[in-house]
FIVOGU-831895 format. One record per residue: x, z, y of N, C-alpha, C, CB in turn. Coordinates in steps of 0.2 Angstrom, whole numbers, plus 2048, in hexadecimal, padded with zeros to 3 digits. Atoms other than C-alpha are relative to their C-alpha. Glycine has a CB too. Example, Ala and Ser with C-alpha at 12.3 -4.5 7.8 and 13.67 -1.06 7.14 Angstrom:
8048007FA83E8277EA8048008067FB806800;7FC7FF7FA8448247FB7FC8038058027F9802;
***
This chain:
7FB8058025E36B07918078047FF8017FB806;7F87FC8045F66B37898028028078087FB7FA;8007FE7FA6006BC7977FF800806803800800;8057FF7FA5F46BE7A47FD8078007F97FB7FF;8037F97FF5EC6CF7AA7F87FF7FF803804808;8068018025DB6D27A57FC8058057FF8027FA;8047FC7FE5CE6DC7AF7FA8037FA7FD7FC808;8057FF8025C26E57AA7F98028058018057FC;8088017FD5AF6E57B18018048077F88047FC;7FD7FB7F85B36F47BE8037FF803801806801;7F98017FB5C26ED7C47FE7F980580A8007FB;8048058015BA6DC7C67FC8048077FD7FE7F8;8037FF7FC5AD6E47D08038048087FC8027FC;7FF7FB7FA5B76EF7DD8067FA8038028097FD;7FD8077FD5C36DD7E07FC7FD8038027FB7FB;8058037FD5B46D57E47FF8028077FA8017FC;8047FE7F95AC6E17F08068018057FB809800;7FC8017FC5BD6E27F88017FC8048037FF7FF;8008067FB5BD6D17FB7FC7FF8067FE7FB7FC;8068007FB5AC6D28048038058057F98037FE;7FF7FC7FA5B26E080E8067FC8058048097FE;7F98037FB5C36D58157FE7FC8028067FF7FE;8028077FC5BA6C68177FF8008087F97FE7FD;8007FF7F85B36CC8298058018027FC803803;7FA7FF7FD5C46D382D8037F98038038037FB;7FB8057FF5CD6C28297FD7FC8058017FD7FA;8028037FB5C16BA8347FE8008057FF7FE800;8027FE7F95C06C38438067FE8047FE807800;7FB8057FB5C86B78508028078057FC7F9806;7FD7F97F95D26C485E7FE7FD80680A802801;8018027FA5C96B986A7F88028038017F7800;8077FD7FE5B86C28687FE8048057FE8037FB;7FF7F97FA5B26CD8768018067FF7FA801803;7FF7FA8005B36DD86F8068017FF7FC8037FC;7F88018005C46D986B8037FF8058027F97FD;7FE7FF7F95C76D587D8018038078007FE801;8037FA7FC5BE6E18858058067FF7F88007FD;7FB7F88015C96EE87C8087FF8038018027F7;7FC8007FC5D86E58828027FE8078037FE7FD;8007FF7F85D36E48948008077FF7F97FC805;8007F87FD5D06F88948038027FD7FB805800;7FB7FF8035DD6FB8887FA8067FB809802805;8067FB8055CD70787D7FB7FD7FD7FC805804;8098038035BE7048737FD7FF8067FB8067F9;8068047FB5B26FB87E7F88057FF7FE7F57FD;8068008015A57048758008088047FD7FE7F6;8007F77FE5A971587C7FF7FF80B80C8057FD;8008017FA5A970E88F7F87FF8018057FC801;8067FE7FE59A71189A7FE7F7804800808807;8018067FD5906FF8A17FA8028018017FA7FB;8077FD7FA5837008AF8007F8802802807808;8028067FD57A6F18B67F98008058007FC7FB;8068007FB56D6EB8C37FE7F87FF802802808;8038098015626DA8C37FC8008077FA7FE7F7;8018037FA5616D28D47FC7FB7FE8057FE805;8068078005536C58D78027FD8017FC7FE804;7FD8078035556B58D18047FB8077F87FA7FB;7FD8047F95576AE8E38058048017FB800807;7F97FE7FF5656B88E68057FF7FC800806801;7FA8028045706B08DA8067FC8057FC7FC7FB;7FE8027FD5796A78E68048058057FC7FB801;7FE7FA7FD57C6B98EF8058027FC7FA805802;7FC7FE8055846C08E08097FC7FE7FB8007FA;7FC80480158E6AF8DE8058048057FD7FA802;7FB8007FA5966B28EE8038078027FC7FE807;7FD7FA8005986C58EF8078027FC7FB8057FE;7FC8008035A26C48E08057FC8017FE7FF7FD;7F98057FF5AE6B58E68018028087FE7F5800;7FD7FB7FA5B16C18F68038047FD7FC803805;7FA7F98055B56D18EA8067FC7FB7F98067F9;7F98028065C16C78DE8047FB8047FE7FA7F8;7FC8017FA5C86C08EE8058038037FD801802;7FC7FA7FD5CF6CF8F28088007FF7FD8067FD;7F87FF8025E26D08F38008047FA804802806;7FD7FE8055EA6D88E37FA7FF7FB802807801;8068028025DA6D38D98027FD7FC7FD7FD802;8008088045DC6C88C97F88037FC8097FE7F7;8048028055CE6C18BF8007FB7FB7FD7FE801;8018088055CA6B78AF7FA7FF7FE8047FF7F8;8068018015B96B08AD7FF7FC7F87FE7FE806;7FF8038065B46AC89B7F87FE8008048047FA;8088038015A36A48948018037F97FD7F7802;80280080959A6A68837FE7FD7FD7FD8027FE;80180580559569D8757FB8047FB8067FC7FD;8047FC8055866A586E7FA7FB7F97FA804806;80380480657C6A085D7F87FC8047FD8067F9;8078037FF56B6A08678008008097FA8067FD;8018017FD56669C8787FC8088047FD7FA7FF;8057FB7FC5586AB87A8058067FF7F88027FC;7FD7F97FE5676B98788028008068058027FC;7FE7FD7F95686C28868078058027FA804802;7FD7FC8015786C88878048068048037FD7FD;7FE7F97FE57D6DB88C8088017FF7FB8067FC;7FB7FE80258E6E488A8008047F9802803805;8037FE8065866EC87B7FF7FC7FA7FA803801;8008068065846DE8718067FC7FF7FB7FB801;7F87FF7FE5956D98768058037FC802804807;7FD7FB80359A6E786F8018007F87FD805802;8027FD8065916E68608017FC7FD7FA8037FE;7FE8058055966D485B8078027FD8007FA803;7FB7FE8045A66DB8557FE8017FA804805802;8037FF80759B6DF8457FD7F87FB7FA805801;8038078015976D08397FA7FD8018007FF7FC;8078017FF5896C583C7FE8008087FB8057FD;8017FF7F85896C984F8047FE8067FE806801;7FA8037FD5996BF8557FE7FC8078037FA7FA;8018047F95986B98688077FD8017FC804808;7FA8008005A76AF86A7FF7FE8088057FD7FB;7FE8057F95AF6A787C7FD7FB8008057FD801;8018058015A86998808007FD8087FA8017FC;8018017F85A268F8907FE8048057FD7FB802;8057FA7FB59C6998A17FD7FA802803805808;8058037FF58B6948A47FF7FF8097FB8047FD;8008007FA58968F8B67F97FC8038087FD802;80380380057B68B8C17FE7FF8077FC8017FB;7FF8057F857967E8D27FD8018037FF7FA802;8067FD7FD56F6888DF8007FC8067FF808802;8028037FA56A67C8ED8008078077F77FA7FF;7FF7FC7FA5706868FF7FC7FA805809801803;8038047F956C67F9118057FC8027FF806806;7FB8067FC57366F9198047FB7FA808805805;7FF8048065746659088078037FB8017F7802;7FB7FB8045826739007FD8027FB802805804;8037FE8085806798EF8078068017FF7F77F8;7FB7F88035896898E78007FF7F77FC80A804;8017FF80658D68A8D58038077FE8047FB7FD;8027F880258869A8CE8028017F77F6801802;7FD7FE8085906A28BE7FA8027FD807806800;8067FD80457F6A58B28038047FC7FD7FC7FC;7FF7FB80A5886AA8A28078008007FD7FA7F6;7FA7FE8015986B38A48048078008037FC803;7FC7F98015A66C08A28048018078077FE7F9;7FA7FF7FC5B26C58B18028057FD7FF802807;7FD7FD8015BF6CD8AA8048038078027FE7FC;7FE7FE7FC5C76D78BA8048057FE7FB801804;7FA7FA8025D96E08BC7FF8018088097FC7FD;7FA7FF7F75DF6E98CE8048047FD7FC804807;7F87FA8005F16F28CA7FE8047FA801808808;8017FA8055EA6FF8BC7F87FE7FF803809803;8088027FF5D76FB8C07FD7FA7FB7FF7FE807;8028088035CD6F38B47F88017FF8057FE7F8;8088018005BB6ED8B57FF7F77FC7FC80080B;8008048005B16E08AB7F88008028047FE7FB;8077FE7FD5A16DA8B37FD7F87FB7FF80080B;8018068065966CE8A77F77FF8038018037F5;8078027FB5896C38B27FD7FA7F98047F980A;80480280557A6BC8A57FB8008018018037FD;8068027FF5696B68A67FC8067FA7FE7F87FE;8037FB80455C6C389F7FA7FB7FF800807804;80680380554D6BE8947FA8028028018027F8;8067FD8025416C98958018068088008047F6;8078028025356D08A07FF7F78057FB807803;8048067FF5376C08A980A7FC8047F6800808;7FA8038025456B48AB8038028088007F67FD;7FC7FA7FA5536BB8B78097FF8017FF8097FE;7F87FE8025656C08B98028067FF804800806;7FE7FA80256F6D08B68058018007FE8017FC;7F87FD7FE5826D78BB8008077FD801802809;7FF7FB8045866E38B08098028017FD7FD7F8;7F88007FF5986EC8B28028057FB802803809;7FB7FA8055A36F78A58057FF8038017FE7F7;7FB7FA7FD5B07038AC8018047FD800803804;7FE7FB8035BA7108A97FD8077FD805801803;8057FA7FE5AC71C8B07FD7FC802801807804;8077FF7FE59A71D8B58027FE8097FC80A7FE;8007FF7F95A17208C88067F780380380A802;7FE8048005AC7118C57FC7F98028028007FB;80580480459F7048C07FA8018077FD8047F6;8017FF7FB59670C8D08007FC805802804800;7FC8017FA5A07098DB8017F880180A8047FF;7FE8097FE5A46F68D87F87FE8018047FB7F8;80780480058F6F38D77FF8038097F78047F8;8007FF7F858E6FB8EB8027FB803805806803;7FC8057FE59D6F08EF7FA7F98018077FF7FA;8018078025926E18E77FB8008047FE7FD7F8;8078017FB5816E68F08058008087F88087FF;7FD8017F958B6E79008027F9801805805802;7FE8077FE5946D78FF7F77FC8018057FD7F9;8058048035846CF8F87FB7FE8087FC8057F9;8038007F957C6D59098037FD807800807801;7FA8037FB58B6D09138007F98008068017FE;7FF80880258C6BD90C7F87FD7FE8058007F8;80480180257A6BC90A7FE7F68037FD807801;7FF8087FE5766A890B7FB7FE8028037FA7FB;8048007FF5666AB9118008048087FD8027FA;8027FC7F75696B59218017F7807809809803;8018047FA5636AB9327FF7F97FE806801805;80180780055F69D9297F77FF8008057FD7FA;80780280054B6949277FE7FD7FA7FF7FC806;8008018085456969167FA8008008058057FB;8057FF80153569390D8008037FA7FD7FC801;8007FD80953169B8FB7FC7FD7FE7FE8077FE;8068018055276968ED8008017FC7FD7FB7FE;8027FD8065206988DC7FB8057FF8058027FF;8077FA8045156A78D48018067FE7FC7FE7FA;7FF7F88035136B78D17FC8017FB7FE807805;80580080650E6BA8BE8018057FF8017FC7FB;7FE7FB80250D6C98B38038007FD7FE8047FE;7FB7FE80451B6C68AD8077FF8058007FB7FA;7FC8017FB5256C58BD7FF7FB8068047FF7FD;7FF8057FD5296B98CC8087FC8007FE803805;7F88077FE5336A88CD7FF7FF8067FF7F87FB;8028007F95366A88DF8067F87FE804808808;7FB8057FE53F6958E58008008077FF7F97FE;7FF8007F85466938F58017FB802804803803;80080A7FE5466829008068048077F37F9804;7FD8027F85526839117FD7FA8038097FD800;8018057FB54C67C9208037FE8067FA800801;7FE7FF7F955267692F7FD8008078057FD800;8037FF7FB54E67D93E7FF7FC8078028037FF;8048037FC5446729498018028097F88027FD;7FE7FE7F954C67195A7FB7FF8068077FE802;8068027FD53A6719628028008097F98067FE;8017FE7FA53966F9757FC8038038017FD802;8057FC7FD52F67B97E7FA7F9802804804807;8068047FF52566E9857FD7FB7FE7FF7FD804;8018058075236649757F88067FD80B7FF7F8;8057FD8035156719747FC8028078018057FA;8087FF7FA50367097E7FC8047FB7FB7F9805;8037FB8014FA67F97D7FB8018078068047FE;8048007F94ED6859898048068037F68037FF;7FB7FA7FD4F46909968028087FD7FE802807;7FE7F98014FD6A09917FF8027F87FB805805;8018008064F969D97E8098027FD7FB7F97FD;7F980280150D69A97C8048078018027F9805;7FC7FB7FF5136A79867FF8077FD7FF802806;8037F98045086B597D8057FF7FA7F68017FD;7FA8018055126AF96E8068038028017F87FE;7FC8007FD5216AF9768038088017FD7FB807;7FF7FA7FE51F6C197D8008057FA7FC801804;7FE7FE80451E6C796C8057FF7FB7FC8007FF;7FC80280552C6BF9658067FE8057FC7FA7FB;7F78027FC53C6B696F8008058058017F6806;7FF7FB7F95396C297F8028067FE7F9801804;8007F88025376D29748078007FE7FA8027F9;7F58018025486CC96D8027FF8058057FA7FC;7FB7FF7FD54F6CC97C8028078048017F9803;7FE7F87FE54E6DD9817FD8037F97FC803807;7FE7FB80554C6E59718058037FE7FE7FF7FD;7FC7FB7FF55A6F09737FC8058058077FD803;8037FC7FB5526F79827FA8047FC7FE7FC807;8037FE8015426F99798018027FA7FD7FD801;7FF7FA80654A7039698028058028047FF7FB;7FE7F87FE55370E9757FA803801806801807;8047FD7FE54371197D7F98037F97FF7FB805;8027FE80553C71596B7F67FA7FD7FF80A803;80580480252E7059698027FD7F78007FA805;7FE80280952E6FE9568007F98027FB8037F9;7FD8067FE5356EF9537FC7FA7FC8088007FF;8068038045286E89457FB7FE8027FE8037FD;8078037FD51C6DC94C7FB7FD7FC8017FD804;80380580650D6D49447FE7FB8057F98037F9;8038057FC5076C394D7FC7FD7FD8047FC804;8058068044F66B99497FD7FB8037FB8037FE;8008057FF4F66A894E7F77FF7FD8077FC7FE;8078018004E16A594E7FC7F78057FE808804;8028057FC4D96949517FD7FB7FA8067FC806;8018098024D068294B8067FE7FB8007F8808;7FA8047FF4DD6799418037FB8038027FF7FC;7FD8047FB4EA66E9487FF8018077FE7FB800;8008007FA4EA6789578058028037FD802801;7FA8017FB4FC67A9598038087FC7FE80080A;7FC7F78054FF68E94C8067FF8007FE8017F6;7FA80280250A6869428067FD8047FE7FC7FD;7FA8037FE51467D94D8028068047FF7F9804;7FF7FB7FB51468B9598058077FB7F6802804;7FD7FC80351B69694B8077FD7FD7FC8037FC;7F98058025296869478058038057FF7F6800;7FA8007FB52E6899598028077FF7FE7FE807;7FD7F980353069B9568058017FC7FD8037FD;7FB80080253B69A94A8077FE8027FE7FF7FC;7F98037FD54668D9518028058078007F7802;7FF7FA7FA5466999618058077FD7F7805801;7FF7F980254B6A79578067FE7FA7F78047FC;7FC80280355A6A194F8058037FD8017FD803;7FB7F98045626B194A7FD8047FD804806805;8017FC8065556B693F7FE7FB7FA7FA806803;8028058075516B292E7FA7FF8008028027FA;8068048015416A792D7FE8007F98027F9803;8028028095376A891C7F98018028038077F9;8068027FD52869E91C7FC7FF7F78017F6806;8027FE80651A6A090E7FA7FD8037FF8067FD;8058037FD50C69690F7FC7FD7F78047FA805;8058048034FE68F9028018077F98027F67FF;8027FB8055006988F08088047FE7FC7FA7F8;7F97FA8015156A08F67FA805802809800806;8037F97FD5086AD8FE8008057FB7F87FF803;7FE7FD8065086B48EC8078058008017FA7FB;7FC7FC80151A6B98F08038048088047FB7FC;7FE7FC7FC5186C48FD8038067FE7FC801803;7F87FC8005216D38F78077FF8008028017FC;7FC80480052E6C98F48057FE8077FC7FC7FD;7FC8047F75316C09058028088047F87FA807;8007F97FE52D6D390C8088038007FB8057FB;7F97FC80353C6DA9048067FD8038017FF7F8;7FD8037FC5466CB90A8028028057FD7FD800;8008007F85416CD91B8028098027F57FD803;7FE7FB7FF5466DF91B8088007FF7FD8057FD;7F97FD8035576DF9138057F88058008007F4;7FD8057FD55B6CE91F7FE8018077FE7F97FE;8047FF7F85526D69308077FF8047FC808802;8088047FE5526D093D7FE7F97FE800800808;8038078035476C39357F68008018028007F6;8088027FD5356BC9377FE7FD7FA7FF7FA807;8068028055276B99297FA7FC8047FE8067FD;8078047FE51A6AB92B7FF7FE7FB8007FB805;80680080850B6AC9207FB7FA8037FB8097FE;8058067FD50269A9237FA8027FC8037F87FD;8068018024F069B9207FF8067FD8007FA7FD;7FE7FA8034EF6AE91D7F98017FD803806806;8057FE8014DD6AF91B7FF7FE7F77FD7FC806;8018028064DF6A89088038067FC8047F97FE;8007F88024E56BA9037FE8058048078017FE;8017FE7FA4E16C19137F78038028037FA803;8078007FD4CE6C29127FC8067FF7FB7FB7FC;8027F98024C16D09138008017FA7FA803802;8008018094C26D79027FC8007FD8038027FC;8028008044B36D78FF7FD7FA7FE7FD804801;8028068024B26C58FE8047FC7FA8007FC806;7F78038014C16C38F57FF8047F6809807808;8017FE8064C46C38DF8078068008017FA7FB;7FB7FB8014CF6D18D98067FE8018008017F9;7F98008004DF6C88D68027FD80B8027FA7F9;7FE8027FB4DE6C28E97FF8088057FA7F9802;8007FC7FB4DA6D38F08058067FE7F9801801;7FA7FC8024E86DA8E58067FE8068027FE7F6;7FA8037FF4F46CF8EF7FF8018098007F87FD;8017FF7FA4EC6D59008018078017FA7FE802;7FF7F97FF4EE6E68FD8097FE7FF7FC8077F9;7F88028015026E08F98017FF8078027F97FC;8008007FA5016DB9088008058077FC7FC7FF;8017FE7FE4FB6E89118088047FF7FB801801;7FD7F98045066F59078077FE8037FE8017F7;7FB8027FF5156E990B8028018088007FA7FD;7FE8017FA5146E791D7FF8098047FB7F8803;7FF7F87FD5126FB91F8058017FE7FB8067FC;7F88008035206FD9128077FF8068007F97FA;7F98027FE52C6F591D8028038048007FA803;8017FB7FB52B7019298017FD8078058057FF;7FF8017F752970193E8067FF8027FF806803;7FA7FF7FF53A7029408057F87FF8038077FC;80080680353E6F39367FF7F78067F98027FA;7FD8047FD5436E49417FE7F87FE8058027FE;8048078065366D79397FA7FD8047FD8027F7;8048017FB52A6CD9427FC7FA7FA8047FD809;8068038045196C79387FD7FA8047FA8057FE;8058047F95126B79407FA7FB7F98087F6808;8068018055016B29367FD7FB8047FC8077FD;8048067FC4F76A39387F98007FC8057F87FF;8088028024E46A09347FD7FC8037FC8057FF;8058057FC4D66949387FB8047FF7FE7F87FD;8047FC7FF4CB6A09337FF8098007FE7FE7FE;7FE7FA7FF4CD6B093A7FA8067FF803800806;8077FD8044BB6B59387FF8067FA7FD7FA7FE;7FF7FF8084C06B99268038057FE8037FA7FC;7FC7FA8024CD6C59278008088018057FF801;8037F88024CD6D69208028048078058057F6;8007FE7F84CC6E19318078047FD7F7807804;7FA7FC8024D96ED9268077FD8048018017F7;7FB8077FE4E56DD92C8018008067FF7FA800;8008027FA4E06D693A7FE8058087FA7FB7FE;8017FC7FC4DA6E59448038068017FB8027FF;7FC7FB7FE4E56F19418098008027FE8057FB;7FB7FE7FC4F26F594D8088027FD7FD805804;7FA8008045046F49458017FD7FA802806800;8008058065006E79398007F88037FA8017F9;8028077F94F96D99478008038067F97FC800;8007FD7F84FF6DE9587FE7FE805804801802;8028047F84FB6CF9607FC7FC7FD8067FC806;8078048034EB6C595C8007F98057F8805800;7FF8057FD4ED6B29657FB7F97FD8087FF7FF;8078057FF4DF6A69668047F78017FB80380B;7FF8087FD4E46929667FB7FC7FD8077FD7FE;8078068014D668996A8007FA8027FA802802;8018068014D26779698037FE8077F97FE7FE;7FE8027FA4D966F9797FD7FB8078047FF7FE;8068047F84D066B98B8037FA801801806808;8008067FF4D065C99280A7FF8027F97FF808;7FA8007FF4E366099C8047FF7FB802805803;7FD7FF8064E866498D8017FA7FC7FD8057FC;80080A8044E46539838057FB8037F77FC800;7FD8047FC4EC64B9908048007FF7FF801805;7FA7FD8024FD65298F8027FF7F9800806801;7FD8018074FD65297C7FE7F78007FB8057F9;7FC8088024FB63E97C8037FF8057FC7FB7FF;7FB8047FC50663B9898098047FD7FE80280B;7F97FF80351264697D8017FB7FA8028087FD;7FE80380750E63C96E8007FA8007FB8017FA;7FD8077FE51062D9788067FE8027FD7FE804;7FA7FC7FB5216339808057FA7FD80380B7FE;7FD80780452B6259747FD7FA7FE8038027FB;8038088005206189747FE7FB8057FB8007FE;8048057FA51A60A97E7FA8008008017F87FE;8067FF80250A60E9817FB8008078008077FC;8038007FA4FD60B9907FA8058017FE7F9801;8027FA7FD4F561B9987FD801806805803801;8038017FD4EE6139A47F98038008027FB801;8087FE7FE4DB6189A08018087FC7F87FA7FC;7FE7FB8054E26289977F8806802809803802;8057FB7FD4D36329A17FA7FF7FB7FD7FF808;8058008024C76289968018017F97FD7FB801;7FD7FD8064D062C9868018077FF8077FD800;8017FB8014CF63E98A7F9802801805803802;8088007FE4BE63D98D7FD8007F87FD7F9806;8028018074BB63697C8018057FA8047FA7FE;7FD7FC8084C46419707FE80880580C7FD7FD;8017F78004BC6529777FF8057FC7FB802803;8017FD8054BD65E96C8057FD7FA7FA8007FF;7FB7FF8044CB6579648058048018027FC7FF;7FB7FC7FF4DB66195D8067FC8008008077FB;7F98048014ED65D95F8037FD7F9805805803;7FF8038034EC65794F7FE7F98007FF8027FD;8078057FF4DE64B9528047FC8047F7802805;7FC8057F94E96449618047FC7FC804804807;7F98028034F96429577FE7F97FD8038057FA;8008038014F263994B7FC7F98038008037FC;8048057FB4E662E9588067FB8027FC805807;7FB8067FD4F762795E8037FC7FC807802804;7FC8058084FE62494C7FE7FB7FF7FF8017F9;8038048024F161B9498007F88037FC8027FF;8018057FA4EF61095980A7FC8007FD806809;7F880380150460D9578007FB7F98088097FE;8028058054FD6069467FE7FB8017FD8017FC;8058077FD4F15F994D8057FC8057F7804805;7FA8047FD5005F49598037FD7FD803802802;7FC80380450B5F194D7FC7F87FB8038067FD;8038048044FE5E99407FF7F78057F88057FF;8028077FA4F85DC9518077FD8027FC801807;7FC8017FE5095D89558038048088007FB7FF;8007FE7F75085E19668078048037F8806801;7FB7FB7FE5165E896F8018088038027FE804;8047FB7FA50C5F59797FD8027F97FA7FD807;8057FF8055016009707F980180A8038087F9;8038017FC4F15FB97D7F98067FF8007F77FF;8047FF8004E05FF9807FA8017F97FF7FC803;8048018074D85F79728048037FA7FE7F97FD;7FB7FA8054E56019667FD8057FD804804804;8017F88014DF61196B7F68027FE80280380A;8078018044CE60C9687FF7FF7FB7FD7FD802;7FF8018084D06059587FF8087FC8097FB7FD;7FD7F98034D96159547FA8047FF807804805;8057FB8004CB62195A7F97FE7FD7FE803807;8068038044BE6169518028017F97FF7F9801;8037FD8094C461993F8018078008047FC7F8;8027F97FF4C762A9437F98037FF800800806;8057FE7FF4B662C9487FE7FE7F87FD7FC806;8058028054B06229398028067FA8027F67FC;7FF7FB8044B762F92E7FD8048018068027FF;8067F98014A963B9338028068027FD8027F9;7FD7FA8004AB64D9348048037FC7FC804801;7FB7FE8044B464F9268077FD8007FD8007FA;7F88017FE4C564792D7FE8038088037F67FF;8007FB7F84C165193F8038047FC7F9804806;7FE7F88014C065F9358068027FD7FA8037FC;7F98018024D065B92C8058018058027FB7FD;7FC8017F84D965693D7FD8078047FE7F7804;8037FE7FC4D26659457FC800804802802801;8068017FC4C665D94F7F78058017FE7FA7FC;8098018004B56639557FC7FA8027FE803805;8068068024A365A9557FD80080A7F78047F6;7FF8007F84A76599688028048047FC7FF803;7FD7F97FB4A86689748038047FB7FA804804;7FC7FB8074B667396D7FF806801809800800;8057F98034AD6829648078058047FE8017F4;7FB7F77FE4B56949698028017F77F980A804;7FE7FF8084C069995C8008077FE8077FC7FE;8047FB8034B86A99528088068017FC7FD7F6;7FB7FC8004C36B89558008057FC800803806;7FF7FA8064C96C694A7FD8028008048057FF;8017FB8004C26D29437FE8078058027FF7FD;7FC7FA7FD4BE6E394D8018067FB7FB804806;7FC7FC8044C56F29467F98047FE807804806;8077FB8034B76FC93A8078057FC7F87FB7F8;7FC7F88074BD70B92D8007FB7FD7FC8097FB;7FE8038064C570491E8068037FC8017FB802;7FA7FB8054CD70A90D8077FF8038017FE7F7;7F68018024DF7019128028038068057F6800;7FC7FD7FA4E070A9238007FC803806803800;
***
């Protein structure tokens, strides 16, 4: 056009690619991380060293709290930022951080991901998932970037950039120490679940609280209680004396019997007994996560492991499929691992003891003490309904012929024998639970055959001997 400038084709073309080259310039916000990152350390971010570690998922709540003690610290600041990423499955590192300063790979600020971990005593904690700490002390500068990892199985991960290697060090010590220090799991009574896959374990954790049993809220036949007892509350209370004298402090206990003959409860009271150690209880398909609890139970000692119904990973192996006898060598290998010294007390429960691998049950510094509870004698029956009648109106007057009846039953059998009879009262209007109550009660009992005995731990009358361990043969696991 009249006085206008004209280009020609090459000039045209080197305006263009200009353009393309400024375009990302012009729109790169100063609020990006690598942008910030350089003006937290006052240097390219990409030249600084970043080290990290990935705690178990259950310990997220540990990490929480280590960290709101270290930025606690007098002279301390922090700014915690979040992100805003295109996709859900990026996992993000300090390296990609880094690298989104390049087009196409923009992570900007966004919200911190946070997530509600149920504690003990109906408390909850809110745990930072997806975020930045930017950290100043005086001249000191650290930034630590807490983030869910993807791959090989879903997780966490604390990742720290500093000035140095021994920097970046120093603050991940601090974190495992706190983490140990604040840990929200010591001395309390926990169970686990979930599964162990190959592609990792998802452990959950439940709080429970601990069951303030009374001693004589449990009948036992004579001296069943104490044998417990002596392996566990007593040993604690001179075990000082018995470390100076050089005994190890690792015990294994195997609760052996019928069911419903009192294991379990007998291992509840333990725990509530034992109120200064941490309680972690596995039972049915948590047995899966015994490494797991292991690990736990070392780095929380003094603490006690109970493995309900051990015999389900627990069995000789040659009865046993691969993946069950993979989880019994875990076992073994775990409860060696932990070492003698190690401050941890195993209390294992089975109905059938018959079953388990002698490597286990027979050898000496894996089961120390082997404990028989069997069905309960006449005295015995007696006492347990006059406990499970203890708050009821209930007439006890022929109680001789009531224990006469139910021979060979187990203290489950009883429990529920009162339940039921407290039902038939109520149903009749009665105020009492009477005669005919208790008779109703043990009549449909009965009608349920041997397959509700054998649920309720009942025998088919006289109460059988209950089958003892294994004896000790050769064997590969030692």
């Amino acid at each position: 056009m009249d006085g206008e400038a004209s280009f020609a084709p090459d000039q045209f073309a080197r305006a263009f690619q200009g353009l393309l080259d400024w375009v990302p310039t012009a729109t790169l916000q100063p609020d990006g991380f690598a942008e910030r990152l350089r003006s937290h350390f006052g240097c390219d971010p990409s030249s600084l060293p970043a080290t990290s570690f990935k705690p178990a998922d259950l310990d997220r709540p540990n990490v929480q709290l280590a960290l709101d003690v270290y930025l606690a610290e007098q002279g301390r600041e922090s700014e915690l930022i979040g992100f805003a990423t295109p996709s859900s499955h990026i996992e993000l590192t300090f390296s990609l951080l880094v690298a989104s300063a390049q087009p196409g790979y923009r992570i900007q600020p966004g919200p911190v991901g946070r997530t509600m971990i149920a504690l003990d005593e109906g408390r909850s904690l809110a745990c930072v998932s997806s975020g930045m700490f930017f950290i100043s002390e005086g001249d000191s500068r650290l930034a630590v970037l807490v983030a869910n990892q993807r791959f090989p199985s879903e997780g966490m991960a604390v990742e720290v950039m500093a000035p140095s290697l021994q920097d970046a060090e120093v603050f991940l010590h601090e974190l495992r120490g706190l983490m140990r220090m604040h840990n929200v799991y010591r001395r309390k009574l926990i169970s686990l679940s979930g599964a162990q896959t190959p592609m990792g374990s998802k452990i959950e954790v439940m709080f429970h609280s601990r069951e303030a049993l009374e001693r004589d809220e449990i009948v036992l036949p004579d001296g069943v209680l104490e044998r417990a007892e002596r392996s566990t509350i007593v040993f604690d209370r001179h075990a000082s004396e018995l470390r100076e004298r050089g005994h190890h402090m690792r015990r294994g206990l195997l609760l052996y019997g019928p069911p419903g003959t009192g294991k379990t409860l007998t291992a509840t009271y333990l725990a509530g007994a034992l109120a200064d150690r941490t309680s972690i209880v596995l039972t049915g398909p948590a047995l899966s996560l015994v490494r797991g609890s292991c690990a736990m139970a070392r780095d929380l000692q003094p603490s006690m492991v109970i493995l309900e119904d051990i015999d389900l990973i627990a069995q000789e192996r040659t009865t046993m499929g691969a993946n069950t006898t993979s989880l019994l060598f875990q076992l073994l290998n775990e409860i060696d691992g932990i070492g003698t010294d190690t401050d941890v007390i195993f209390v294992m429960t089975t109905n059938r003891a018959d079953l388990l691998e002698p490597a286990l049950a027979a050898r000496p510094g894996r089961v120390d003490q082997a404990i028989e509870f069997p069905l309960p004698d006449a005295g015995a029956r007696a006492r347990l309904v006059e406990l499970f009648c203890r708050d009821l109106d209930a007439d006890l007057s022929r109680l001789d012929v009531l224990v006469a009846e139910t021979d060979g039953a187990s203290p489950a059998f009883l429990r529920e024998l009162v339940r039921k009879a407290a039902l038939y009262a109520a149903m009749g209007g009665e105020p009492a639970i009477g005669q005919a109550q208790f008779a109703d009660a043990l009549r449909e009992l009965e009608e349920g055959g041997k397959l509700t005995r054998s649920i309720l731990g009942a025998g088919d009358g006289a109460a059988p001997a209950a089958t003892a361990p294994a004896s000790p043969r050769r064997s590969d696991c030692g």
